[in-house]
VMD Tcl script that builds the backbone (N, CA, C; Angstrom):
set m [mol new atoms 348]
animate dup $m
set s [atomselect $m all]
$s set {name element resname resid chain x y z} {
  {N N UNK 1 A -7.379 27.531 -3.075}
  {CA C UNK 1 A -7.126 26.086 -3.102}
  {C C UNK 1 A -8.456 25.348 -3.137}
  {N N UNK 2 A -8.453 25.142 -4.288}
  {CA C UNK 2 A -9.913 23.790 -4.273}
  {C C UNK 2 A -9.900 22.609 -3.540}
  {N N UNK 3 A -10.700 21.645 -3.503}
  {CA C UNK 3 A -10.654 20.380 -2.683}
  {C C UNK 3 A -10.116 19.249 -4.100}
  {N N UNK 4 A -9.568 19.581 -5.279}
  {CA C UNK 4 A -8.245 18.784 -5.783}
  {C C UNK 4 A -7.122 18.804 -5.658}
  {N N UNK 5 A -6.824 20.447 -4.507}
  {CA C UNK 5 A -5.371 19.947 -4.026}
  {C C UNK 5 A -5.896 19.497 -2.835}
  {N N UNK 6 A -6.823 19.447 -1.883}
  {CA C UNK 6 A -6.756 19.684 -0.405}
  {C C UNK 6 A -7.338 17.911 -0.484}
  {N N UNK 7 A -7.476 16.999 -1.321}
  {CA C UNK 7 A -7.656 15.702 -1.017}
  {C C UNK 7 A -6.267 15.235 -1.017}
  {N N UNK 8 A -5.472 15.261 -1.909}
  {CA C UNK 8 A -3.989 14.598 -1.985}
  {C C UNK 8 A -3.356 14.961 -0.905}
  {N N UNK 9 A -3.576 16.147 -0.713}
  {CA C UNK 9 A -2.721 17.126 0.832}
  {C C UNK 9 A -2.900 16.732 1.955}
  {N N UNK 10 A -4.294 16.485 2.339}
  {CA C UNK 10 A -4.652 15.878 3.233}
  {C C UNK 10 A -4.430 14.435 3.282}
  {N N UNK 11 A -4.186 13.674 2.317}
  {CA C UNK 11 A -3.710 12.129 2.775}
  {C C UNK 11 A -2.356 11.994 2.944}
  {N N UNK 12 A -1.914 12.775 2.400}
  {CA C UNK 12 A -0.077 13.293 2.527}
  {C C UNK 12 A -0.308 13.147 4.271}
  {N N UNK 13 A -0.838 13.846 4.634}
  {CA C UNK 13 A -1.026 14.370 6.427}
  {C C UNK 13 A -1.083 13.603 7.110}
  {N N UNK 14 A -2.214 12.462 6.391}
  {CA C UNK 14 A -2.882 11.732 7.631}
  {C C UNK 14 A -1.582 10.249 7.530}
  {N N UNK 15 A -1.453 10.131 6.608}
  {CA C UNK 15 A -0.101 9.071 6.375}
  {C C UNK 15 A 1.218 9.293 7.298}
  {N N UNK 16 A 1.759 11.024 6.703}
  {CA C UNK 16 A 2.614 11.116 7.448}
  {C C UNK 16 A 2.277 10.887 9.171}
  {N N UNK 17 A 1.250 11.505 9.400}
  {CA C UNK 17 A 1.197 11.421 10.940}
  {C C UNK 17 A 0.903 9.957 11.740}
  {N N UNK 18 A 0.177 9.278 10.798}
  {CA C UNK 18 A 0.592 7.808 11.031}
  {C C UNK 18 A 1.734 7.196 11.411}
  {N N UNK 19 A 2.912 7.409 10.458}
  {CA C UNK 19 A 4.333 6.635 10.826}
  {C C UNK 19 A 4.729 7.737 11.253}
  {N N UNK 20 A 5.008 8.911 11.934}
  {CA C UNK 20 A 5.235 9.465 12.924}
  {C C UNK 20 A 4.947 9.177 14.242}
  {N N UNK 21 A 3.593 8.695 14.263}
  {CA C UNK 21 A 2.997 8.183 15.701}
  {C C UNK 21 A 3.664 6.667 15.601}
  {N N UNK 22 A 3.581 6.175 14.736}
  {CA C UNK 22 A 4.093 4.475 14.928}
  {C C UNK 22 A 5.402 4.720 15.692}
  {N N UNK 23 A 6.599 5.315 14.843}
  {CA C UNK 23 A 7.916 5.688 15.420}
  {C C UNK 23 A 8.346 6.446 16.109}
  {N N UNK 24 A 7.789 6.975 16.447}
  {CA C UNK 24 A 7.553 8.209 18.067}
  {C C UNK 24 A 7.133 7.103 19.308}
  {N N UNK 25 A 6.222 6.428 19.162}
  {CA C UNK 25 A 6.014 5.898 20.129}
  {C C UNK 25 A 6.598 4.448 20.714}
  {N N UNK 26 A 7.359 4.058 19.112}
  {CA C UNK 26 A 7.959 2.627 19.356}
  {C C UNK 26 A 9.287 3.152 20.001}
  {N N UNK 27 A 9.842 4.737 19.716}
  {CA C UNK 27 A 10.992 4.697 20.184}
  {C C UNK 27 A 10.532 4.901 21.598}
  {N N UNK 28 A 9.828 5.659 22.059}
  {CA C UNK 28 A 9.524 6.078 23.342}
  {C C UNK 28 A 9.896 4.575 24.406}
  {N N UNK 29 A 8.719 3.897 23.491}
  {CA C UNK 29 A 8.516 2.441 24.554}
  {C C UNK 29 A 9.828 1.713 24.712}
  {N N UNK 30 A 10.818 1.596 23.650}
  {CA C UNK 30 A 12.136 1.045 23.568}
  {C C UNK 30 A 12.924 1.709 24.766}
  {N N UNK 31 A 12.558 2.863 24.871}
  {CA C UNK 31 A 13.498 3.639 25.631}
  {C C UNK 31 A 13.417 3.919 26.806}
  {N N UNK 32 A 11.673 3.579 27.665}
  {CA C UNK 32 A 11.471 3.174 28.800}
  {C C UNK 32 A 11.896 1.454 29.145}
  {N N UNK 33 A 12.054 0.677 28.217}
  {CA C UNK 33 A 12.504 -0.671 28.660}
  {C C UNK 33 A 13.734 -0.791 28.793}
  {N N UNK 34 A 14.777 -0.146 28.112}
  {CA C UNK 34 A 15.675 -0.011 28.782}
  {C C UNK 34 A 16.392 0.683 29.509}
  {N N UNK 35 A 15.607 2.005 29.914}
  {CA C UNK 35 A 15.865 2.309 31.653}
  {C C UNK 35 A 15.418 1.528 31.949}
  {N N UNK 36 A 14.324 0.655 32.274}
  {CA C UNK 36 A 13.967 0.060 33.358}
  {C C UNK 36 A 15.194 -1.706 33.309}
  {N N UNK 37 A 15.958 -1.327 32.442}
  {CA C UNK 37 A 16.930 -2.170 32.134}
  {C C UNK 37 A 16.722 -3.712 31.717}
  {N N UNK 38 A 15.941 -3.804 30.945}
  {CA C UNK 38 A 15.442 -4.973 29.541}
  {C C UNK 38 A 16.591 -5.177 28.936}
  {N N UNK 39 A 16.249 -6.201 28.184}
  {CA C UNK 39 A 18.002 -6.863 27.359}
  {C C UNK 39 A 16.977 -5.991 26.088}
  {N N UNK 40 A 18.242 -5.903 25.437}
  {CA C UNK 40 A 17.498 -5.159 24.005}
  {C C UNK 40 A 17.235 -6.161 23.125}
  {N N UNK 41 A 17.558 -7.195 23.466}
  {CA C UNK 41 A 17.371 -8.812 22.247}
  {C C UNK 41 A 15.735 -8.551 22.577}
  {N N UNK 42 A 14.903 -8.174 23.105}
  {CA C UNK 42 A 13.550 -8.757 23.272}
  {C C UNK 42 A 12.722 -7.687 21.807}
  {N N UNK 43 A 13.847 -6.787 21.260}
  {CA C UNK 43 A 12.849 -6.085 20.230}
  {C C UNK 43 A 13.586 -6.858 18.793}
  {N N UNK 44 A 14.168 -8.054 19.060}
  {CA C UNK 44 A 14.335 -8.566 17.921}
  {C C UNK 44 A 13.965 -10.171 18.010}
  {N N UNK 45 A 13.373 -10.076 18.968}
  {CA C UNK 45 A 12.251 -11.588 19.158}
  {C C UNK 45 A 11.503 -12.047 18.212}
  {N N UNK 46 A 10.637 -11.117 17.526}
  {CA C UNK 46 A 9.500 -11.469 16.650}
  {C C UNK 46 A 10.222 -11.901 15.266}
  {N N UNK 47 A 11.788 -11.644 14.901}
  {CA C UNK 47 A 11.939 -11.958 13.456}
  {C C UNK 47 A 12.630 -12.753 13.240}
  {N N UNK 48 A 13.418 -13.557 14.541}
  {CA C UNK 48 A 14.234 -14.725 14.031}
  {C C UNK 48 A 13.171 -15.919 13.492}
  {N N UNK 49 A 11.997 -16.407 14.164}
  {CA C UNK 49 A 11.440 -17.156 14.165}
  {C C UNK 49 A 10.082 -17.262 13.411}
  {N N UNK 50 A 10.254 -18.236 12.388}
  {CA C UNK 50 A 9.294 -18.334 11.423}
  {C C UNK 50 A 9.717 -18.238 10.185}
  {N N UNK 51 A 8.672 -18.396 9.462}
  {CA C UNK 51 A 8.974 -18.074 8.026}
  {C C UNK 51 A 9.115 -16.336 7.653}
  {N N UNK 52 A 9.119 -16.145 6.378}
  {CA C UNK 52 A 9.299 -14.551 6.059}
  {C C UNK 52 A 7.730 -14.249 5.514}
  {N N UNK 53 A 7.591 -12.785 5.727}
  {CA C UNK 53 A 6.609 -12.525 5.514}
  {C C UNK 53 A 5.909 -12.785 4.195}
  {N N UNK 54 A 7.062 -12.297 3.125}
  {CA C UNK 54 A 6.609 -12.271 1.815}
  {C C UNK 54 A 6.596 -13.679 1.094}
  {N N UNK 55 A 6.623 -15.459 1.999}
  {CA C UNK 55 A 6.134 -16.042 1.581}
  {C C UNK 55 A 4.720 -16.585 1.488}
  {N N UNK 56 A 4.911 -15.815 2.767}
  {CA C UNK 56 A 2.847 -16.187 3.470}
  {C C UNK 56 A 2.333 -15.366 2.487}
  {N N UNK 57 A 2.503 -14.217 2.345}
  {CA C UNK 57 A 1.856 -12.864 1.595}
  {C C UNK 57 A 1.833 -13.842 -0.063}
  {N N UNK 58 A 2.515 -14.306 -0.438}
  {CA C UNK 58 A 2.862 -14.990 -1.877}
  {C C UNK 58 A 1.551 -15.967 -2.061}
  {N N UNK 59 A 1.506 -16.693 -0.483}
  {CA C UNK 59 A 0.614 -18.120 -0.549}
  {C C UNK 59 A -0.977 -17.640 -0.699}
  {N N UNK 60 A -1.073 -16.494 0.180}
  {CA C UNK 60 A -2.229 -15.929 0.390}
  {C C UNK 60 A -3.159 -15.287 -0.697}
  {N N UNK 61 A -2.409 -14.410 -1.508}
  {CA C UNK 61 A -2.104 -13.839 -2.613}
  {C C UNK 61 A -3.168 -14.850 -3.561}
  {N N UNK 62 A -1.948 -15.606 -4.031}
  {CA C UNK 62 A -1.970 -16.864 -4.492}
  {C C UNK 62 A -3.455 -17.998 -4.728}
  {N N UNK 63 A -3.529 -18.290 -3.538}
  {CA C UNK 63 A -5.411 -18.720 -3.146}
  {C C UNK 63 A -6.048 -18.063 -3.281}
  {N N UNK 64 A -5.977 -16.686 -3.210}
  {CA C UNK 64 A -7.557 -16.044 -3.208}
  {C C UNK 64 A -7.736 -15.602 -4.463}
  {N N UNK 65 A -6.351 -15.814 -5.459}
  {CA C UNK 65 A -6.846 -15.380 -7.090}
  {C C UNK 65 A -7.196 -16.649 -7.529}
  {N N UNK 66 A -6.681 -17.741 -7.365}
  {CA C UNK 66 A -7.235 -19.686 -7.450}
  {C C UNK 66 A -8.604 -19.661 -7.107}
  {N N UNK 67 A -9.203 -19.307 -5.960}
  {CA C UNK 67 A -10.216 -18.818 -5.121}
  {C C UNK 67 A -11.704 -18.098 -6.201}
  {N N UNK 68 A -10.796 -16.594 -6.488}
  {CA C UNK 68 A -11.805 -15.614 -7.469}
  {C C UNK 68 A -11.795 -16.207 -8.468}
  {N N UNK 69 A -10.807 -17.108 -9.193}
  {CA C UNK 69 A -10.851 -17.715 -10.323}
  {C C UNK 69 A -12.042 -18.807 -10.636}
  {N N UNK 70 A -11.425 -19.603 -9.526}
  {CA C UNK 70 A -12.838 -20.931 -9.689}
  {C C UNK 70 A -14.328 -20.559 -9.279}
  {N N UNK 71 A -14.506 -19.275 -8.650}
  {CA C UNK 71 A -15.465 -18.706 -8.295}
  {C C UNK 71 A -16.225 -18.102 -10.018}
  {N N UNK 72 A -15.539 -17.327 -10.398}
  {CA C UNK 72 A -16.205 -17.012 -11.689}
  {C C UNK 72 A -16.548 -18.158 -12.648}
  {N N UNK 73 A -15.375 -19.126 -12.470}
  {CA C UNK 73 A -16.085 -19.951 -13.609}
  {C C UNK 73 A -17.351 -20.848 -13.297}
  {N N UNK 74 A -17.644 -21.004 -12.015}
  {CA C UNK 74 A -18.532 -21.587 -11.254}
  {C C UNK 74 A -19.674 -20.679 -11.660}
  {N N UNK 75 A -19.414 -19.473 -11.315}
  {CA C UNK 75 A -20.865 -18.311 -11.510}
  {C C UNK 75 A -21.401 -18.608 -13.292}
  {N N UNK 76 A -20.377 -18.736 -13.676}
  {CA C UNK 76 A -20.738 -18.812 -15.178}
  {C C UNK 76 A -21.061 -20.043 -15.381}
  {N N UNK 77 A -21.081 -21.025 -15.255}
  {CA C UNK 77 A -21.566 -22.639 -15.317}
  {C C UNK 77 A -22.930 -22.721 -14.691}
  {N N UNK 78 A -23.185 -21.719 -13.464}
  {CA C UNK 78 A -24.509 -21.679 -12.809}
  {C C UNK 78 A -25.363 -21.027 -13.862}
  {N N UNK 79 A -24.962 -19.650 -14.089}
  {CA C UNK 79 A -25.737 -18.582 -14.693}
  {C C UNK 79 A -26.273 -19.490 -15.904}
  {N N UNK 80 A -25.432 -19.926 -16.812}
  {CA C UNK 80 A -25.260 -20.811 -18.447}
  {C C UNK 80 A -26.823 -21.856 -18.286}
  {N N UNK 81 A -26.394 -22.457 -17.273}
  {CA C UNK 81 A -27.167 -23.898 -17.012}
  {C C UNK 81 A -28.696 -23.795 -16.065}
  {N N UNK 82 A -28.804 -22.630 -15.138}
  {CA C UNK 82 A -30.020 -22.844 -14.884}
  {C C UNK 82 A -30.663 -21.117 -15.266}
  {N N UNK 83 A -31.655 -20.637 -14.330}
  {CA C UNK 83 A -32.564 -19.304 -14.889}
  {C C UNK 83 A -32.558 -18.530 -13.462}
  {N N UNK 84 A -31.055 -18.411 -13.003}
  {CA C UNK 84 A -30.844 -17.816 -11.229}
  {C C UNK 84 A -30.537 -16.491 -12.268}
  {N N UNK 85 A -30.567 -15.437 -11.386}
  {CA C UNK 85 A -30.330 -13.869 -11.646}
  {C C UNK 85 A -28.734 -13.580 -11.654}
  {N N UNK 86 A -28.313 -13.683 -12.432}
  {CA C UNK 86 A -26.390 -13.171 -13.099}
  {C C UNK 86 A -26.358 -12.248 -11.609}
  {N N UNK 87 A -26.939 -11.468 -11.474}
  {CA C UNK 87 A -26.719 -10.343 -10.352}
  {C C UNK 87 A -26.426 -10.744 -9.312}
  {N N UNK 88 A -27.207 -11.674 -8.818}
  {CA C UNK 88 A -27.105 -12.262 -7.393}
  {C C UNK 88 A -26.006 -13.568 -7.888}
  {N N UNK 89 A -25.776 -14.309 -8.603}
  {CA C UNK 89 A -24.808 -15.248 -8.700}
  {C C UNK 89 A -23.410 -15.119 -8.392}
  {N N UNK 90 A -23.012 -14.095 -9.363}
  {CA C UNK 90 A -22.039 -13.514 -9.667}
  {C C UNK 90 A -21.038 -13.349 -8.409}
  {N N UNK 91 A -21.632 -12.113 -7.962}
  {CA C UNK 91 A -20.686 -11.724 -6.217}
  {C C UNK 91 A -20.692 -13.007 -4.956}
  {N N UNK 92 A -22.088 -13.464 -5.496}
  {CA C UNK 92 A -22.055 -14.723 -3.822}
  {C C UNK 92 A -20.883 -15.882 -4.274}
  {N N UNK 93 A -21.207 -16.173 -5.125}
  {CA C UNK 93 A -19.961 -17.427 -5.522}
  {C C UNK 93 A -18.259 -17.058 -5.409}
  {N N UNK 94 A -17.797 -15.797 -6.041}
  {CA C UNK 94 A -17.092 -15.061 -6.033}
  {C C UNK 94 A -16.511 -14.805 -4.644}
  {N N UNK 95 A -17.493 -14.310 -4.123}
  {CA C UNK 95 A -17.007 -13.780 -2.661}
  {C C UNK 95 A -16.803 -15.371 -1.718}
  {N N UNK 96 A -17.787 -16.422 -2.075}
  {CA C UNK 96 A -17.853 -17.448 -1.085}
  {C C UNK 96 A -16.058 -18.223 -1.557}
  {N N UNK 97 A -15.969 -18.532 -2.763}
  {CA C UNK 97 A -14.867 -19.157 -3.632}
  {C C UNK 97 A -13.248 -18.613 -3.149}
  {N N UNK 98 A -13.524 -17.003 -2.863}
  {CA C UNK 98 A -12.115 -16.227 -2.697}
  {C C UNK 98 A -12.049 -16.182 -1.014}
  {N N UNK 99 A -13.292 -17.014 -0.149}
  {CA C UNK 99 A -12.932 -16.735 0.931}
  {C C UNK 99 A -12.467 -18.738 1.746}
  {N N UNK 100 A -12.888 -19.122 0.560}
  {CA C UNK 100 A -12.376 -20.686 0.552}
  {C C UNK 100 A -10.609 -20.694 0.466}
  {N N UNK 101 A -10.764 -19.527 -0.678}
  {CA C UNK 101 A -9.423 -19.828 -1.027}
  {C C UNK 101 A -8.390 -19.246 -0.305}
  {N N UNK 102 A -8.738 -18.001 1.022}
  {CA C UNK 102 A -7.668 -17.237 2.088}
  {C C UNK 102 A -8.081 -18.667 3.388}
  {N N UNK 103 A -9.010 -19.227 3.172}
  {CA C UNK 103 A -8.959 -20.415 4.603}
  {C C UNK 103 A -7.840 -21.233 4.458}
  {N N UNK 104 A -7.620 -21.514 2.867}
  {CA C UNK 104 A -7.268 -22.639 2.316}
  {C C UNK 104 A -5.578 -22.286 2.209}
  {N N UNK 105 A -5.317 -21.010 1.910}
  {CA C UNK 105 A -3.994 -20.230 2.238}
  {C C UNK 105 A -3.297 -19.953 3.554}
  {N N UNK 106 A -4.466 -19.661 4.404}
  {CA C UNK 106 A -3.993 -19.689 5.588}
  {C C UNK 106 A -3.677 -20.903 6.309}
  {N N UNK 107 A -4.663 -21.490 6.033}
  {CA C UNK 107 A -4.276 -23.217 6.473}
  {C C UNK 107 A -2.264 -23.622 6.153}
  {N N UNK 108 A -2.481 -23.203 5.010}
  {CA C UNK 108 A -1.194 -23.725 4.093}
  {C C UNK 108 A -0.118 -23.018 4.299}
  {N N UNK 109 A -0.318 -21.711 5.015}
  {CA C UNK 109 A 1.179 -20.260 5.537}
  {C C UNK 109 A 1.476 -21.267 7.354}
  {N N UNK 110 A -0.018 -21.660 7.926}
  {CA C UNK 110 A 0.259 -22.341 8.901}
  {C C UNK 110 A 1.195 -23.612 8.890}
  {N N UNK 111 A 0.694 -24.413 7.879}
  {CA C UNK 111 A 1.976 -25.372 7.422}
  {C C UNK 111 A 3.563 -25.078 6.829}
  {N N UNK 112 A 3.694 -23.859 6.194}
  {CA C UNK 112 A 4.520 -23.805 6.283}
  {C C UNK 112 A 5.479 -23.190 7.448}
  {N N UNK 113 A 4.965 -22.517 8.067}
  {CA C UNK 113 A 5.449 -21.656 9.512}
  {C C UNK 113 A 6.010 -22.916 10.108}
  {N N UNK 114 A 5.258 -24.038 10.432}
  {CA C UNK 114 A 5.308 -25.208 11.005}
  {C C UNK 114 A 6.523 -26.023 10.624}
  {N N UNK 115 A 6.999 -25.952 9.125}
  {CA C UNK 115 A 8.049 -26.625 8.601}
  {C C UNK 115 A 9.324 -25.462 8.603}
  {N N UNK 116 A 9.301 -24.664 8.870}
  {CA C UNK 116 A 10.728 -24.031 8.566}
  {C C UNK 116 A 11.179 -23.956 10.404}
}
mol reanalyze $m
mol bondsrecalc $m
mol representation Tube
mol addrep $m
């Protein structure tokens, strides 16, 4: 066995044993709270309230390609117009633009959380 099966094999492993430990241990904890006699409504607390995930995930999404977008065209209007190094332009604007645009998303998943 070379290390082109033993990379796929091994993330097979480390995945599975991940959500094994997640659900091994969420049942465990479920199952000491109620011996110790907990209402079982408290493991369905976190999902009545709020919005759904996959609209925040949509908004977020959303801004930071608005974000990388206005970022490149910015890098390219800089690069075009003055004699700065493409190299260094490029990623700082980019990176500064797409991290405007998860503030600017998050701001906006907060407003909506707020309205539903």
């Amino acid at each position: 066995m070379g290390p082109q099966v033993l990379v796929p094999l091994s993330l097979f492993a480390m995945i599975f044993g991940i959500v094994y430990l997640f659900y091994s241990t969420r049942n465990r904890e479920r199952l000491a709270l109620i011996e110790k006699g907990a209402d079982a409504s408290i493991f369905l607390k976190g999902r009545t309230k709020g919005s759904s995930a996959w609209k925040i995930f949509v908004v977020n999404v959303a801004f930071l390609l608005i974000g990388s977008g206005v970022g490149i065209f910015l890098a390219l209007l800089i690069t075009t117009y003055t004699s700065l190094d493409d190299d260094a332009v490029y990623p700082s604007i980019i990176f500064i633009m797409a991290g405007i645009g998860l503030l600017t998303g998050f701001k906006t998943a907060k407003d909506i959380d707020k309205e539903e």
